[in-house]
N, C-alpha and C positions, 0 to 999 in steps of 0.2 A: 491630521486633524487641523495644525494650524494653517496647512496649504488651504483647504475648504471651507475655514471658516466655522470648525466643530466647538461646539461650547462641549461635546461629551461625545464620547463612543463608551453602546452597551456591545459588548461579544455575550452571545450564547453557544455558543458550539461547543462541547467538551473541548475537542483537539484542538480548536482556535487558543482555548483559557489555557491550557497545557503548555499550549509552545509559547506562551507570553507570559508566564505565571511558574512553569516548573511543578502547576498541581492534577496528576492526572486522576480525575474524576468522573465515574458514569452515574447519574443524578437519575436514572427514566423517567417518571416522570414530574421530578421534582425540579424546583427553580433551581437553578445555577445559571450565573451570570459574572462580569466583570465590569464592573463601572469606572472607567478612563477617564480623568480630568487632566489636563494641564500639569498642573502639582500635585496630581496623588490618584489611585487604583483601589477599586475598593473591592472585594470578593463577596460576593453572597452566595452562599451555600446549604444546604441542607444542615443542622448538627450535626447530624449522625456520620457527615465525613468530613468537622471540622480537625479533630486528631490529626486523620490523613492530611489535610492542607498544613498544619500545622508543623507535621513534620517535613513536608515538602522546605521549610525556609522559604517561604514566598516573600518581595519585598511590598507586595499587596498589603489594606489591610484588611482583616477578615473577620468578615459577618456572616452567623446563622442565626436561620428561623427551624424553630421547633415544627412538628407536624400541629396541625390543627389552628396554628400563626398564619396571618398574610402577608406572605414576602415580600408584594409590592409596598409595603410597608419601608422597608430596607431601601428598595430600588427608587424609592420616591426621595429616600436620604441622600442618596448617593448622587440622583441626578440632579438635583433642584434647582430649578432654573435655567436647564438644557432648555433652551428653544430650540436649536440645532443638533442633529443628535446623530452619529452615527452608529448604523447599524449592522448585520449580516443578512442582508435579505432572502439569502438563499434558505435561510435557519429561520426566520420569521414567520409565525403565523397571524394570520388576520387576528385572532383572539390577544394575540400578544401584544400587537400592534394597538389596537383599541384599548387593553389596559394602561401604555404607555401615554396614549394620548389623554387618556382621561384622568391620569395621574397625575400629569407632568406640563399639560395643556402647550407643547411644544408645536412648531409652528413648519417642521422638515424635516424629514429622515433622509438620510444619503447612504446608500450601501460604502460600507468599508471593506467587507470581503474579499475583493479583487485584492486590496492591499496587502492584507494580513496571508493569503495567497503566497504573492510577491515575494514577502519577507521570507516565508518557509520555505520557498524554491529555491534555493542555494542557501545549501549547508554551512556548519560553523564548523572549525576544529574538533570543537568536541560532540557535534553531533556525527559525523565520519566515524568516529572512533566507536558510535554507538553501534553505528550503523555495518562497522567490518566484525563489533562481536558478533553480532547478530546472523552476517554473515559464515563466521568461523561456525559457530554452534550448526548452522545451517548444514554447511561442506560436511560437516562431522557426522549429524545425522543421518546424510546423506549416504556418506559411506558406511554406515552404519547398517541400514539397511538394507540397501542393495547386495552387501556379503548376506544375508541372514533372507534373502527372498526365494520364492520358490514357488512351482504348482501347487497347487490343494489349498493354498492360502486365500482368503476372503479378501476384497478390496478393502472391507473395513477393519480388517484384523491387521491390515500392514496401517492402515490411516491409526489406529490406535497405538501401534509399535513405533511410530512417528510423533506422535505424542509426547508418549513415554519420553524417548529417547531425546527430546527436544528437554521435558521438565530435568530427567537426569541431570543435564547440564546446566540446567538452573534458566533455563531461557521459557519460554509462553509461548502460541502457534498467533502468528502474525494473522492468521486469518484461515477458513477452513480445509482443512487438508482436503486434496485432491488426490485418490487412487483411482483409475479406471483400466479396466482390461479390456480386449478382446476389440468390439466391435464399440464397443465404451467411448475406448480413447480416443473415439472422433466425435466425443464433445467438449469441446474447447472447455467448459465449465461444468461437468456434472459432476455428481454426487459420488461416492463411492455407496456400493449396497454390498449386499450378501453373496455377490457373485464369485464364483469358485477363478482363481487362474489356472488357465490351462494348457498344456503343450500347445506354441504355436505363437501365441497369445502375444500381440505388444501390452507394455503394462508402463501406464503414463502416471507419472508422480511429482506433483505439483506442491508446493508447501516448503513454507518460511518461519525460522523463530524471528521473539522481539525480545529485544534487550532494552530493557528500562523505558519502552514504549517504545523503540523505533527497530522497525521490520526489515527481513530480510526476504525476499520469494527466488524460489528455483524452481526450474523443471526437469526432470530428467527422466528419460526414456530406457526401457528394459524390455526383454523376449525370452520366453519360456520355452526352455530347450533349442536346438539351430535355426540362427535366421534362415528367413527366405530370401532371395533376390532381392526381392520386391523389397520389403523390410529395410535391408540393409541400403539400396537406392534411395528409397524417401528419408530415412532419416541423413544419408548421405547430404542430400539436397537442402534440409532443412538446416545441418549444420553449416553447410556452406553459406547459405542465406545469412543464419546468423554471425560467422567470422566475418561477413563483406558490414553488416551493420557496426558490428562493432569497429572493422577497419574504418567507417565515415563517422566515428563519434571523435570530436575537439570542439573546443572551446571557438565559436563564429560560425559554426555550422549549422546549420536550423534540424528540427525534429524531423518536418519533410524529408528531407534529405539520406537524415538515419531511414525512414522506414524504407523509402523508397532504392536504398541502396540492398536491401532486403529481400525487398518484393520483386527486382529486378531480376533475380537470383530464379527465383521459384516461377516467374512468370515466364522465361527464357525456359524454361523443362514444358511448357503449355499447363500449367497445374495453377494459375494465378488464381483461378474461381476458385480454389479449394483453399486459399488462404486470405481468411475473410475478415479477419481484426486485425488493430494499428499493431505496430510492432512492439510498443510498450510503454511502458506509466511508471509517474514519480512514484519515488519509493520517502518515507522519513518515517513519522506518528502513524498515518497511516498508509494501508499495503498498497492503496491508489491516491496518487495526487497529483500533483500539477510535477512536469511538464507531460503533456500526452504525445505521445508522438504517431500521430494518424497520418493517413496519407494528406500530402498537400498541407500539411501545419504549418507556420512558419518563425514558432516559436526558436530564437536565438538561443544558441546551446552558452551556458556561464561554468567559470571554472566555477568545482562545488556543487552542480545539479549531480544529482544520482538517481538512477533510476533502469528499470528491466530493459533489456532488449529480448524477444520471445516470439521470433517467427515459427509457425505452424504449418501443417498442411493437415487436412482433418478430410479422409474420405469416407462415405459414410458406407456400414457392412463389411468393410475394411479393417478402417482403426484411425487413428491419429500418431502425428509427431511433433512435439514440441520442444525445443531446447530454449531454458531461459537463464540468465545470468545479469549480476547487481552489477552497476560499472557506475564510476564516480567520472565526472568530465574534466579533463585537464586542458592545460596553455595547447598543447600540442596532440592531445590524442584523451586516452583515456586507462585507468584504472578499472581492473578485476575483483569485487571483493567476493565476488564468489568463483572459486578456484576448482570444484571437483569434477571429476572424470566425466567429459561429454561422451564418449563413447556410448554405441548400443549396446548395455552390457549383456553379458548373455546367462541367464540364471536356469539351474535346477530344474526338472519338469516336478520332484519331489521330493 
């Protein structure tokens, strides 16, 4: 703020005010906001989740408006005499923006978002430590239920038993589980449905806990009754891809670099078209965030970034194979926080 001359930054984005605040809050669609001065942060909130903030200990101070109240009433306290103002423009809507200005008769918004970004791109101590239970819960469930899979079961009957097994341990799903089977698994992001597994069948399982808001994601691949050849090659391949990524993850190394030590892998078997997304995304608050690692990125790796590695090959009438895993970045290489068995395991037909 003082580099650019901020008289104020407003944050609207839940996980922006969370990771600056310690209050994690879903408003839909009521006002929440953080008003940043100089000497003092002010919180505006809904009531109905002033408790929640209150128990957070935030060093904010904190204001709510009742329903049927006008919050810009609060936001007009807080910022008063902002002519300068930064913002999240990516979270801004034009309606917002015109109440701001008609409130507040300020003279320039500047996006702060890239910043706030920034800051959450490399981890603290004790967000790691969030981030390896969330981890641990994860490996657990994992092994959980890959002992307990089998034919006759529903994609959504195992994405439920994932659930479960996640709450068990007292953790929350990072974001929606992924079960697909058969011919399924070669969509990199579907749904799981009602569909039966069956002899034969790869069976892709995608899904992360969150421990005290910060997410873990895996992937791991499974076959219903004897692999085939084929089967056991592509996933073969796929692991490889990913060991050579993880081999190019340290601290000085760029994202480029990670994916494309990857794709190098999978493109060398003539399969490169068939692996069609970056090799993977920050992990923290939320299950995607900053650093991406796409092809040709040239985001500088920091000790502290954490984040998926999760090369694919996805044929379609086929199936899919995805192996993914959390690694934190170190001085020289990198950390595993997710640890369990990459193998194809080989489960039950019933």
């Amino acid at each position: 703020m003082a580099s650019h001359g901020l008289d104020a930054a407003y944050v609207t984005r839940p996980v922006s005010i969370a990771y600056l605040t310690g209050v994690r809050v879903e408003p839909y669609e009521r006002l929440l906001a953080l008003a940043v001065r100089p000497d003092r942060a002010t919180l505006i909130l809904p009531a109905i989740e002033r408790e929640n903030a209150e128990r957070a200990k935030t060093d904010a101070e904190i204001v709510s408006w009742r329903d049927g109240e006008d919050a810009y009433d609060l936001v007009g306290q807080a910022l008063e005499g902002a002519a300068r103002l930064g913002v999240e423009k990516e979270h801004m809507t034009l309606a917002v923006a015109d109440a701001l200005r008609e409130r507040l008769h300020m003279r320039e918004m500047l996006d702060v978002a890239p910043e706030i970004r920034r800051l959450r791109r490399t981890k603290s101590p004790v967000e790691l430590e969030k981030l390896a239970h969330a981890a641990a819960i994860t490996d657990a469930a994992t092994d959980e239920i890959l002992s307990r899979l089998h034919g006759g079961q529903t994609e959504l009957e195992v994405a439920l038993a994932i659930g479960a097994s996640i709450g068990a341990a007292s953790g929350t799903l990072a974001f929606e589980t992924i079960v697909l089977s058969g011919s399924n698994s070669a969509l990199p992001h579907g749904h799981p449905t009602g569909q039966q597994l069956r002899e034969g069948d790869l069976v892709l399982l995608d899904f992360g806990a969150a421990h005290q808001g910060y997410c873990a994601d895996t992937t791991r691949v499974a076959v219903v009754g004897a692999p085939t050849a084929r089967q056991r090659e592509i996933h073969g391949l796929v692991l490889a891809a990913h060991d050579a990524a993880i081999g190019a993850v340290r601290a000085g190394a760029t994202t480029g670099e990670v994916d494309s030590a990857a794709r190098k892998v999978i493109e060398a078997a003539g399969l490169g078209d068939r692996f069609f997304h970056r090799t993977g995304h920050g992990l923290g608050l939320e299950p995607h965030e900053d650093p991406s690692l796409d092809p040709g990125s040239k985001t500088v790796l920091e000790v502290g970034m954490v984040f998926t590695v999760e090369p694919g090959i996805y044929i379609p009438g086929w199936g899919g194979v995805r192996i993914e895993d959390d690694v934190v970045v170190e001085a020289d290489g990198c950390r595993l926080l997710t640890t369990s068995d990459r193998s194809l395991r080989v489960v039950r037909n019933s």
